[in-house]
RODO-36304 format. One record per residue (C-alpha): residue in one letter; x, y, z. Coordinates in steps of 0.1 Angstrom, whole numbers, plus 5000, padded with zeros to 4 digits. Example, Ala and Ser with C-alpha at 12.3 -4.5 7.8 and 13.67 -1.06 7.14 Angstrom:
// RODO-36304
A512349555078;S513749895071;
// end
This chain:
// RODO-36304
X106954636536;X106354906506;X103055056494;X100554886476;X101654966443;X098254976429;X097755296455;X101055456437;X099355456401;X095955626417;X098155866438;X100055986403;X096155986385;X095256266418;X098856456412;X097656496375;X093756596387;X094856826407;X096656996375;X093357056358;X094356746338;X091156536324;X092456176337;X090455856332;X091155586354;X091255236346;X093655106374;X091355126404;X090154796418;X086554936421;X083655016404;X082655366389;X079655376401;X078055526432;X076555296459;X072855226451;X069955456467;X068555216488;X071755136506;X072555476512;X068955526524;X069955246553;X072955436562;X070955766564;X068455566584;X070855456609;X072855766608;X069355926626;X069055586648;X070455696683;X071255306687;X073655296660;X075455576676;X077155286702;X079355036707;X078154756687;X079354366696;X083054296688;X081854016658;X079354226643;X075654326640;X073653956651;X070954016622;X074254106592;X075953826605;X072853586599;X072353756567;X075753646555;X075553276571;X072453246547;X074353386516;X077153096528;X075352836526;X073752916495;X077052916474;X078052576501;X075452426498;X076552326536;X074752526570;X075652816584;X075153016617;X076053356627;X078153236653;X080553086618;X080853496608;X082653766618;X082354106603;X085354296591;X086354656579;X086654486542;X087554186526;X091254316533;X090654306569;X089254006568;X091953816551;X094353996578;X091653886610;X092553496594;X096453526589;X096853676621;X094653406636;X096253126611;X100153206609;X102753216636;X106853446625;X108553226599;X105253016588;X104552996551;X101853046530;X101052966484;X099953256471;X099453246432;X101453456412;X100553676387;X098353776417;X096854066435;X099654196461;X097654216488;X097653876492;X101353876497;X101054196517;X098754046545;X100653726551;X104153966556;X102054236580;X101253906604;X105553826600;X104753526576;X106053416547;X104353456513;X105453196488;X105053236448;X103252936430;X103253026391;X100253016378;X099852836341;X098652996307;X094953026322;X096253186353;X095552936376;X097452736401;X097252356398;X098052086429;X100651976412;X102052346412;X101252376453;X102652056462;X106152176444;X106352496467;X105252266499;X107452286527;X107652196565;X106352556573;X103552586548;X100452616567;X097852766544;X097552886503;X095353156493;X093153126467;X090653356445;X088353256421;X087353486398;X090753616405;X092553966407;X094354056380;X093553816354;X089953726362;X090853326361;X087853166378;X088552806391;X086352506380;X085252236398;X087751946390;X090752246396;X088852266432;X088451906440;X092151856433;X093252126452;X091052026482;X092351686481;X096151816482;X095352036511;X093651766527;X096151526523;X098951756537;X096551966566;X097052296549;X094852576550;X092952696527;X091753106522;X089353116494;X089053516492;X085553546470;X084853916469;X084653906432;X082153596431;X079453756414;X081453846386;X081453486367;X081053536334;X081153116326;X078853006348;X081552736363;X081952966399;X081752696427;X082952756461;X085252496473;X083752396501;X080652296476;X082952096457;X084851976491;X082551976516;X084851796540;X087752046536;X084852316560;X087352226591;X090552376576;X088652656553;X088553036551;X086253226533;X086753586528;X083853806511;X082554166515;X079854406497;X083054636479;X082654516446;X079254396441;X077654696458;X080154956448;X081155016484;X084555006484;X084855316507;X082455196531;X084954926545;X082354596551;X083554276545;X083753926565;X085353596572;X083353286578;X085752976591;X085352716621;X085452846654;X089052916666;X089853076640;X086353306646;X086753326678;X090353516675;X089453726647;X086553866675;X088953946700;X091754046678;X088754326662;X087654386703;X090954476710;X092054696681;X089054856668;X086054726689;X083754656656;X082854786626;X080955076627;X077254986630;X076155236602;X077955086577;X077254746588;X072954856589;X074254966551;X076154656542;X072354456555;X070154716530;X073054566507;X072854196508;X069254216505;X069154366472;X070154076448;X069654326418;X072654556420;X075154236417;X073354066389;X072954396368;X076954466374;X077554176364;X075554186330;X076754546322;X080254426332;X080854126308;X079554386279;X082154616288;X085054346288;X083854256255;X084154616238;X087754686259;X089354316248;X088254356212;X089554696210;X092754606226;X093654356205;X092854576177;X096054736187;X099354596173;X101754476195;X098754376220;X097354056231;X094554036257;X092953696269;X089053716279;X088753716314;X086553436327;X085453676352;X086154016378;X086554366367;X089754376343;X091254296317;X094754156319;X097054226280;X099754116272;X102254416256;X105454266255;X105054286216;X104254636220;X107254726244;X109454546218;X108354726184;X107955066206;X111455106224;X109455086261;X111454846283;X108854786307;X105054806309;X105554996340;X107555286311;X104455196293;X101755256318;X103655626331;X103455706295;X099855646288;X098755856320;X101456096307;X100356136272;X096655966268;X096156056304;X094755746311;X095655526343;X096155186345;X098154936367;X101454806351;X102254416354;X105054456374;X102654496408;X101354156400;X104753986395;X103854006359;X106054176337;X105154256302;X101354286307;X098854576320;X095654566345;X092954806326;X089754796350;X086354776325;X083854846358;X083255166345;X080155346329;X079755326288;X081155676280;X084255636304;X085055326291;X084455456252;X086655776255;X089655566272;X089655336244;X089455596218;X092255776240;X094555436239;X094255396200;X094755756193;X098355756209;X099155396204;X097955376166;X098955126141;X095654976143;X095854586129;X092254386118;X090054286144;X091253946152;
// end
């Protein structure tokens, strides 16, 4: 199974760093900022705690896990317990604790593509078998789409919504229909939400709020990465019906025994602070404003507004074919190359012809990559 190609385009950003070369990067999957004061105060807190210096439980910290429950059945609208949670080192981990407790060698499982690869990536590390479902113009997958890629050995499709790369955030009819095929045919469903709080519509509904029935056979896969900017601190969770809890707790028992307790006491200070998400959010859908206008101020360039996440997803097959590039991956080695700035080709989504460019970074960043990208690439056309 290769590298997470996304890691290749940060590890050649690093190489160029490490020249003395002023690189922006616009191909991480994570915010720019640091983690918020408060948070870090908790960790510092527990750091001097001599009872977070332990073993903690296998499942997670009792008080974290009820914290998450109540966050659950908020966006459910259905209850909740601690006992439906376990805690995970990220929402990666997570999505691994449920196709490890999900998937047996050969079983298959939809994954939407254009689509993040990890989704892939965690299905093949458990020995299943990841199956592409195109998605349509708006980057979603319909029923209709899943039930053409059924087969004998599907057993679960992963979903996201707002989703990674293209930001496509599912509405509610889109949800009830899918809930009904899975229903219908006693698939699985994995509805990974870590970028939930970055709807810019107003039409984010969990599934299981649309389909409450579907709670026996339903996943869901969240963390405090994105929201918080904690991506290095590794807390996430997975919050499913009992078997499937009770073998992600002794899968984590037996590998890594739990998450560390200090940056679970962090992840608490975390989800208690409602701000941090909301003013993200606000500053984010700004910044995707300024970066889409000014890419398609670019000739050759075509970007869609997101619905929701942390990038923007263009289209640049026009500018591969007036410019000589053959790929946007060419493309995207050139711009670090030359305008030194980093983003994440289309090719690592099964998306050829298009770029990830991450807008969750501050103003001046964001300003100076843009003025970097229409330097090099000129031929500026109207706004549109």
């Amino acid at each position: 199974m290769p590298d997470n190609p996304i890691f290749a385009v940060a590890a050649k950003a690093e190489a160029l760093r490490a020249r003395g070369i002023d690189v922006i990067t616009l191909a991480a999957g994570e915010p720019q900022a640091a983690t918020g004061a408060a948070v870090v105060a908790a960790a510092i807190a527990a750091v001097r705690d001599p009872a977070a210096h332990h073993y903690g439980p296998a499942q997670g910290l009792p008080n974290l896990r009820e914290r998450v429950a109540a966050r659950i059945a908020t966006d459910t609208e259905l209850p909740w317990t601690p006992d439906d949670v376990q805690i995970a080192l990220g929402a990666k981990h997570a999505l691994f604790l449920a196709a490890q407790a999900l998937l047996g060698p050969g079983d298959e499982v939809l994954v939407a593509t254009p689509g993040w690869p990890g989704h892939a990536e965690v299905v093949q590390a458990v020995h299943g078998v990841p199956v592409p479902v195109p998605a349509d113009e708006e980057f979603r997958v319909s029923a209709d789409a899943l039930e053409r890629h059924r087969s004998a050995r599907t057993r679960a499709v992963i979903l996201s919504s707002p989703g990674n790369p293209a930001g496509a955030v599912y509405d509610r009819a889109a949800l009830h229909r899918i809930a009904g095929w899975a229903a219908a045919h006693g698939i699985w469903v994995v509805s990974d939400d870590i970028y939930r709080a970055f709807d810019y519509t107003g039409t984010y509904s969990s599934i299981l709020q649309v389909a409450p029935g579907l709670r026996d056979r339903t996943v869901l896969v969240g963390g405090v990465s994105k929201e918080h900017a904690m991506t290095g601190w590794r807390v996430g969770w997975l919050a499913a019906p009992a078997e499937i809890i009770d073998s992600a707790r002794l899968h984590v028992s037996r590998t890594i025994t739990h998450v560390p307790v200090i940056t679970q006491r962090a992840a608490l200070a975390a989800l208690d602070d409602d701000a941090t998400p909301a003013g993200a959010a606000h500053d984010y859908r700004r910044r995707r404003d300024l970066l889409v206008a000014a890419l398609n101020r670019i000739d050759g360039i075509g970007c869609p507004v997101p619905d929701g996440g942390m990038f923007a997803f263009p289209d640049v097959r026009g500018l591969l074919r007036d410019r000589g590039w053959t790929t946007s991956a060419e493309l995207a080695q050139w711009l670090l190359d030359t305008a030194h700035v980093a983003v994440v080709p289309g090719e690592a989504f099964d998306a050829p012809g298009r770029l990830r460019v991450c807008f969750a970074v501050d103003d001046d960043t964001l300003a100076t990559a843009i003025d970097r990208l229409q330097n090099v690439l000129g031929n500026l056309v109207e706004a549109r």
